[in-house]
C-alpha positions in Angstrom: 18.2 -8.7 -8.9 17.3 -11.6 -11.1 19.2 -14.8 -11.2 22.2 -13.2 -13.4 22.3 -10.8 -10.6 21.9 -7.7 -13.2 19.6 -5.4 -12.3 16.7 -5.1 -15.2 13.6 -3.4 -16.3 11.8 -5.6 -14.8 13.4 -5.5 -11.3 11.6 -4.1 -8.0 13.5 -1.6 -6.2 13.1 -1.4 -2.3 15.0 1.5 -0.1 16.4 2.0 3.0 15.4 5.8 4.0 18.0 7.3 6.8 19.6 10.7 7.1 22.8 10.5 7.6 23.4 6.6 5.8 26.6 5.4 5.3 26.0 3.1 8.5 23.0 1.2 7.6 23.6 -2.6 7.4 20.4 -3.9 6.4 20.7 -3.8 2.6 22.9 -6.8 2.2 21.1 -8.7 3.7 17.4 -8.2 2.3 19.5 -8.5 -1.0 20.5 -11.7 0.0 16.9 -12.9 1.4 15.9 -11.2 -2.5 18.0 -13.8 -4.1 17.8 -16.9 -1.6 14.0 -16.5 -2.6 14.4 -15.9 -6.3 12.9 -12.3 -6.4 13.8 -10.2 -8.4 14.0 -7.1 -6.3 17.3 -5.3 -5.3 17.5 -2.6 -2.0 19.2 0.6 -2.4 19.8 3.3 -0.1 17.3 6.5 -0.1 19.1 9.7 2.1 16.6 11.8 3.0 16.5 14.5 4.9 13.8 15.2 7.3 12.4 18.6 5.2 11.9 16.7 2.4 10.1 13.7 3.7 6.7 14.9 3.0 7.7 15.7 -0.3 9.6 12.1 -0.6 5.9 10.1 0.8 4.2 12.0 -1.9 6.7 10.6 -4.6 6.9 6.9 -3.8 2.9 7.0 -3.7 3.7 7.6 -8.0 6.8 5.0 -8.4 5.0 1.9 -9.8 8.3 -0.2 -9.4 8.5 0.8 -5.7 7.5 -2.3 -3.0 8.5 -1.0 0.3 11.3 0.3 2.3 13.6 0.2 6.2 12.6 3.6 8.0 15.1 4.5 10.1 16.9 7.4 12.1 15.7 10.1 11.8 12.1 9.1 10.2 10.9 6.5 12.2 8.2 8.8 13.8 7.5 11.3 10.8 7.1 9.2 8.4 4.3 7.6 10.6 2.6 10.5 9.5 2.9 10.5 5.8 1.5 6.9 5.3 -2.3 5.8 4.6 -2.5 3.2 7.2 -0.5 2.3 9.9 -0.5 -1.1 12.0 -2.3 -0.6 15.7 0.5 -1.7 17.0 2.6 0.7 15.0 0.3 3.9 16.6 0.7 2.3 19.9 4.6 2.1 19.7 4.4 5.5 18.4 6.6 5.0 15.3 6.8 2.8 12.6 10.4 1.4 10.4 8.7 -0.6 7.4 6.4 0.8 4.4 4.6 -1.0 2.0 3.5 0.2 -1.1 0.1 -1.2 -2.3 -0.4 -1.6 -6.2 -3.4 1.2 -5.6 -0.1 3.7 -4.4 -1.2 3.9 -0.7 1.5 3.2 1.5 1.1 1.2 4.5 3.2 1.3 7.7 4.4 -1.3 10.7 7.0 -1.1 13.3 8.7 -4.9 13.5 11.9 -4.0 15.8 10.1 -5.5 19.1 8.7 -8.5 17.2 12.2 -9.3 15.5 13.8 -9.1 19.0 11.2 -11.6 20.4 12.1 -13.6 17.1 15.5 -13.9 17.9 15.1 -15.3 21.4 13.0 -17.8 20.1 15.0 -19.2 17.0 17.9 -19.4 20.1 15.3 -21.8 22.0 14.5 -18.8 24.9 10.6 -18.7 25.1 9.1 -15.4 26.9 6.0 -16.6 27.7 5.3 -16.6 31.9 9.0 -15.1 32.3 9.2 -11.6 34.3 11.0 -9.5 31.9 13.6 -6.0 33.1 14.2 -3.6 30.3 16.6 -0.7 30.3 15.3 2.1 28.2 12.0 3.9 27.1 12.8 5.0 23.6 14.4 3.5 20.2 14.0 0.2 19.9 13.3 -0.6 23.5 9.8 1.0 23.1 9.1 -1.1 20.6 10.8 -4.2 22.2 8.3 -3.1 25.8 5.2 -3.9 23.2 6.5 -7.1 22.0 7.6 -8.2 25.6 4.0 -7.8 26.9 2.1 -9.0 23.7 4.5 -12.2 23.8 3.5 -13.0 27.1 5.8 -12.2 29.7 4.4 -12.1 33.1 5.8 -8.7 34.7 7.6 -5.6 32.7 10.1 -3.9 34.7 10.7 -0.5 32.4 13.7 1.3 33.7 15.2 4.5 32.0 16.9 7.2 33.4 14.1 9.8 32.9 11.5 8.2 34.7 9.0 10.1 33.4 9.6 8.7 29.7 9.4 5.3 31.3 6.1 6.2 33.0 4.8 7.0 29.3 6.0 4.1 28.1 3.6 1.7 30.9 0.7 4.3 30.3 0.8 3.7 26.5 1.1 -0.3 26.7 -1.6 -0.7 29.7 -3.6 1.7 26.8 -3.6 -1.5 24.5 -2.8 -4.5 27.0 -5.2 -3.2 29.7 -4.4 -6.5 31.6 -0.8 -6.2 31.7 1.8 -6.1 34.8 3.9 -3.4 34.2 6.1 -1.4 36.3 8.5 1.3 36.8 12.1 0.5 38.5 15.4 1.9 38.8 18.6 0.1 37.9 18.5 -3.0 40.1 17.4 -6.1 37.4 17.0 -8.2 40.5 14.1 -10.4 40.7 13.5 -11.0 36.8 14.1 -14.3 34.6 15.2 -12.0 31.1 17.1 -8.9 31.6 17.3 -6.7 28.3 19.2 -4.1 27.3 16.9 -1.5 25.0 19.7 1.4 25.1 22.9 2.3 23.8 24.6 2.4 26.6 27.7 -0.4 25.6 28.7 0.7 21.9 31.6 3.1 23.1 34.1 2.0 25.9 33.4 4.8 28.2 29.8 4.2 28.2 27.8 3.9 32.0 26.5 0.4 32.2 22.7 0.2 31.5 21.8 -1.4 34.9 23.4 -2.5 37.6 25.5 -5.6 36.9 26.5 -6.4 40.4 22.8 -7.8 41.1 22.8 -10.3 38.0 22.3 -14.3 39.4 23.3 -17.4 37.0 19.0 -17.9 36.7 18.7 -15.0 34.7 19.3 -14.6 30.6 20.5 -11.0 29.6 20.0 -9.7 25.9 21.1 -6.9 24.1 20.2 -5.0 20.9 23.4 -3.5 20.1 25.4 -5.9 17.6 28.7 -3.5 17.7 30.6 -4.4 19.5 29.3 -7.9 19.9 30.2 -8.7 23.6 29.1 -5.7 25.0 30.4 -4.8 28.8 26.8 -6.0 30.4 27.1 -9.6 28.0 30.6 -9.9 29.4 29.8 -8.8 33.0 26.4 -11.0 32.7 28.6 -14.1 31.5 31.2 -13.9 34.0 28.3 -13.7 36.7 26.9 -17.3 35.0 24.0 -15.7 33.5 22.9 -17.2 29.8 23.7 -13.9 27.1 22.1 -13.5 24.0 23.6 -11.0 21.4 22.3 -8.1 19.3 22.5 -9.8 16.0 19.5 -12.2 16.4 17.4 -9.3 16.4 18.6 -8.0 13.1 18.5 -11.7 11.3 15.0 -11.9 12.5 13.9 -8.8 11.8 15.1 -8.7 7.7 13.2 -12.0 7.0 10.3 -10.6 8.8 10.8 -7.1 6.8 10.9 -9.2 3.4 7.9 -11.0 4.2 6.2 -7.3 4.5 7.5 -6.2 1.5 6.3 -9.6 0.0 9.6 -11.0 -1.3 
C-alpha cells in the first residue's frame, strides 16, 4: 500500500496460497515490513485448492503486478513442481513455501522455514555453530529446520520421529548434500545434546503426547519450539522448570517474514 495506505494502480500485490485459510498469520505482518520499508505492495490471501494449482502456476506466470507469494499447507510440495527454478536447497528439503515472480513471468521457488528458525536463535544471541543439535520430527517444518541445522554448523543431528523410517529419509537426503555431516537416528531420549528442538506439533492441543522425553532435560541444554500457539508449550514449560534456557515459536516467524520480503524484493 502506498503511504496513504490506499491501495492503487500502481500497487504490487503478493499472496499467501493455502487451502483451507482463515488461519494464516503472515499477512499482517509482510504488510507491515511493506510499509516500514515504503513499498508499495500489499498481501492478500490466495485459497486454492490443490486441483487447481496447476491451473493457478500457469496464471500468475501472466499477472504483471504479481511479485511473489507464502506457499503453505497443502502446496508446499506441489507447487515445487509448477515453478521454473527451484533453490538446491529447496529440491533437497523436498518442498518449497516462497515464489518469486521474475519480470520475464518465470516463477522461482525457495524453502526459508529452516533458515528463519536458525535466524531466530541468532537475533536471541544462541549461535548453532559446534553445538550437537536433537530434533523431534522428520516432516513440516522440521525437515526443513534438519537442513538448516546442518548447513549452520552444528556438530551432530540427532533426527528422532516416531516413524523411524521417515527419519532415516530425512539423514539420507541431507548426507546427499552435506556428505560430511554427523547425522543420526534416535529415539525420544534428547540426552547428550546442547539445543534440543521441537519440529512437530505435538504441544498445540492439551492432550497432546510430549515430543520427547522431558524427564532427561539438564539446565546445559536450550530447548526451542516452532509452534507459537500456545506460546509456553508443555515441553518450554517442562524444559524451564528443569533450568533449561527456552526459546519460543515466534522468533521463527519474525525472522522468516523479513527474510520472505527480501525474496520478494520489498
Amino acid at each position: 500500500m502506498n503511504e496513504t495506505g490506499e491501495i492503487t494502480g500502481r500497487t504490487r500485490v503478493l499472496g499467501i496460497l493455502a487451502d483451507p485459510i482463515a488461519h494464516v498469520k503472515a499477512p499482517p505482518g509482510i504488510n507491515r515490513i511493506a510499509r516500514q520499508r515504503g513499498r508499495d505492495a500489499v498481501m492478500v490471501p490466495f485459497q486454492v485448492a490443490p486441483e487447481h494449482l496447476a491451473q493457478f502456476a500457469d496464471s500468475l506466470r501472466n499477472l504483471k503486478s504479481f511479485d511473489g507469494a507464502i506457499i503453505t499447507v497443502p502446496h508446499k510440495g506441489p507447487m515445487a513442481q509448477h515453478c521454473d527454478e527451484v533453490s538446491e536447497h529447496a529440491r533437497a528439503v523436498g518442498a518449497i513455501n516462497v515464489i518469486r515472480r521474475d519480470p520475464d513471468g518465470r516463477l522461482i521457488g525457495d524453502a526459508l522455514d529452516g533458515t528463519g528458525f536458525v535466524a531466530g536463535l541468532a537475533v536471541a544471541g544462541i549461535a548453532i555453530a559446534g553445538r550437537s543439535a536433537y530434533l523431534a520430527g522428520a516432516g513440516g517444518a522440521a525437515n526443513a529446520i534438519a537442513f538448516a541445522l546442518v548447513s549452520g554448523g552444528v556438530s551432530k543431528l540427532t533426527i528422532a520421529n516416531r516413524t523411524r523410517a521417515k527419519a532415516e529419509a530425512l539423514r539420507d537426503r541431507i548426507l546427499a548434500l552435506h556428505p560430511g555431516a554427523i547425522i543420526a537416528v534416535g529415539d525420544g531420549d534428547p540426552s547428550g545434546h546442547d539445543l534440543i528442538v521441537n519440529g512437530t506439533s505435538l504441544g498445540m492441543r492439551p492432550d497432546d503426547a510430549s515430543p520427547l522425553d522431558t524427564t532427561r532435560l539438564t539446565p546445559d541444554m536450550i530447548v526451542a519450539e516452532v509452534i507459537m500457539v500456545p506460546e509456553m508449550t508443555p515441553l518450554l514449560q517442562a524444559a524451564q522448570d528443569r533450568g533449561c534456557r527456552i526459546h519460543l515459536g515466534k522468533p521463527m516467524l519474525d525472522q522468516q517474514l523479513e527474510l520472505m520480503a527480501d525474496f520478494f524484493g520489498l
